[in-house]
C-alpha positions in Angstrom: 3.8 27.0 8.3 2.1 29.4 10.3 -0.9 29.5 12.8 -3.0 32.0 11.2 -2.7 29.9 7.7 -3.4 26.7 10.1 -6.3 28.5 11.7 -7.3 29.3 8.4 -7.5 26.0 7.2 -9.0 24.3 9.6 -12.0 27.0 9.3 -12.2 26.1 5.9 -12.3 22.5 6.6 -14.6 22.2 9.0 -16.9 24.6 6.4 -16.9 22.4 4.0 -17.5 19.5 6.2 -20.9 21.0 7.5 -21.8 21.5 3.9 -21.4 17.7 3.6 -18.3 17.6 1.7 -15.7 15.6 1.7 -12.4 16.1 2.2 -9.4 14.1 1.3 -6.1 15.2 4.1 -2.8 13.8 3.8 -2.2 13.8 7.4 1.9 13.5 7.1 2.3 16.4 4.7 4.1 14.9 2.0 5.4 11.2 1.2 8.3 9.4 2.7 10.5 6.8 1.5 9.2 3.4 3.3 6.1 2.1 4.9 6.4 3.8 8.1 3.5 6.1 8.3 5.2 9.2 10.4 3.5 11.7 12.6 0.2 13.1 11.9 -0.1 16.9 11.7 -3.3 17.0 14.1 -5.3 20.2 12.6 -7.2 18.2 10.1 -8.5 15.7 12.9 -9.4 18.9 14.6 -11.5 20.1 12.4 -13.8 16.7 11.9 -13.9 16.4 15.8 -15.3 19.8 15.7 -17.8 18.5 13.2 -18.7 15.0 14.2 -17.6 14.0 11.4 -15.7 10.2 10.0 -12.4 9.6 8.9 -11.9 6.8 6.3 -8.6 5.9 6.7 -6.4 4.9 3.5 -2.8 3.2 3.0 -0.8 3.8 -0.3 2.1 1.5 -1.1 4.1 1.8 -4.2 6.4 -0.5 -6.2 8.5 2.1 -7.8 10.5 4.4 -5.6 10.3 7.1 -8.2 6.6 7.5 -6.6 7.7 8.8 -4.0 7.3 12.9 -3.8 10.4 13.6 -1.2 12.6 16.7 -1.3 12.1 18.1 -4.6 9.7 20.5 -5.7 6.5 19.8 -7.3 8.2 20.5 -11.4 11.1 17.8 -10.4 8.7 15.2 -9.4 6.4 15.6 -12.3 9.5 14.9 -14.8 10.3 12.2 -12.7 7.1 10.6 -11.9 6.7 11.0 -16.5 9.9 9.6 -17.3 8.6 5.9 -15.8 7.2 3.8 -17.8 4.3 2.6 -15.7 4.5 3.2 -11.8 2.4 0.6 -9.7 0.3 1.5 -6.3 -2.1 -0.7 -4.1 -4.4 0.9 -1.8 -6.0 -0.6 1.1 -9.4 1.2 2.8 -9.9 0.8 6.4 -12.5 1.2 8.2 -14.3 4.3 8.8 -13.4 6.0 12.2 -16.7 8.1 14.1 -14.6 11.6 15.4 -18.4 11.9 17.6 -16.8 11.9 21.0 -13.0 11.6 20.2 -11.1 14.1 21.6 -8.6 15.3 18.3 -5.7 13.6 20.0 -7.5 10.3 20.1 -8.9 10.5 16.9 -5.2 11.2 15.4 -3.7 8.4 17.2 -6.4 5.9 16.4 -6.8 6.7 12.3 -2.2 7.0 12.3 -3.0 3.4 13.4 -5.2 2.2 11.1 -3.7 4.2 8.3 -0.1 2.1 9.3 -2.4 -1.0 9.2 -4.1 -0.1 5.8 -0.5 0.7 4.2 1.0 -2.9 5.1 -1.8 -4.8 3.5 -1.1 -2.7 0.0 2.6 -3.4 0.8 1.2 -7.4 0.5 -0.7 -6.8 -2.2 2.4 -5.7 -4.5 
C-alpha cells in the first residue's frame, strides 16, 4: 500500500532469495472469482530479476466458489471456507521461468502467461 513497505519487501525478498530460499508470491494479491488471472503486481518479479533467480509458475482452479477469498476479511473467509463440507482444488505446475536476463517487465508478462496457461489445465482437470 505504500512504497517504503514495497521497498521493504522486495529487500526482504531478494534476501532471502540469495540465502537460497524459496519464496512462494501470489502475484495478483488476493483471489478473484473466475479463471482470468488479472494483473501482476511487478515487485516480486523485481526482486528475482535482481537475483537471477526462477519463477515456477502455478495455476489454482477450484470447484467450490466458497474458495474463493474476495472482499471479506480474513475471520469471514475462515468461517466460510469451515462451514463446506469438502472444497476441491487442481493445481497445474508449469514450467520453470530463468529471471537471468529478463528485464522485470518481461519476466512478469511471460510467468502472467504461463500462470493463465497453468490455471486452465486445473480448470480441465475438475
Amino acid at each position: 500500500s505504500s512504497s517504503s513497505s514495497g521497498a521493504t519487501s522486495i529487500r526482504r525478498v531478494v534476501d532471502r532469495l540469495e540465502h537460497g530460499r524459496a519464496v512462494t508470491v501470489f502475484a495478483e494479491g488476493t483471489t478473484y472469482p473466475g479463471d482470468e488471472v488479472r494483473p501482476f503486481h511487478a515487485g516480486s518479479f523485481l526482486a528475482v530479476a535482481r537475483t537471477g533467480g526462477e519463477v515456477l509458475p502455478v495455476g489454482l482452479a477450484y470447484r467450490e466458489p466458497e474458495a474463493i477469498y474476495w472482499q471479506e476479511s480474513i475471520g469471514q473467509h475462515g468461517k466460510r471456507l469451515l462451514a463446506q463440507p469438502a472444497i476441491t482444488v487442481a493445481m497445474s505446475i508449469g514450467e520453470l521461468i530463468p529471471a537471468a536476463g529478463q528485464t522485470t517487465k518481461r519476466l512478469t508478462a511471460l510467468t502472467h502467461a504461463a500462470v493463465q496457461s497453468a490455471v486452465d489445465r486445473a480448470r480441465l482437470r475438475l
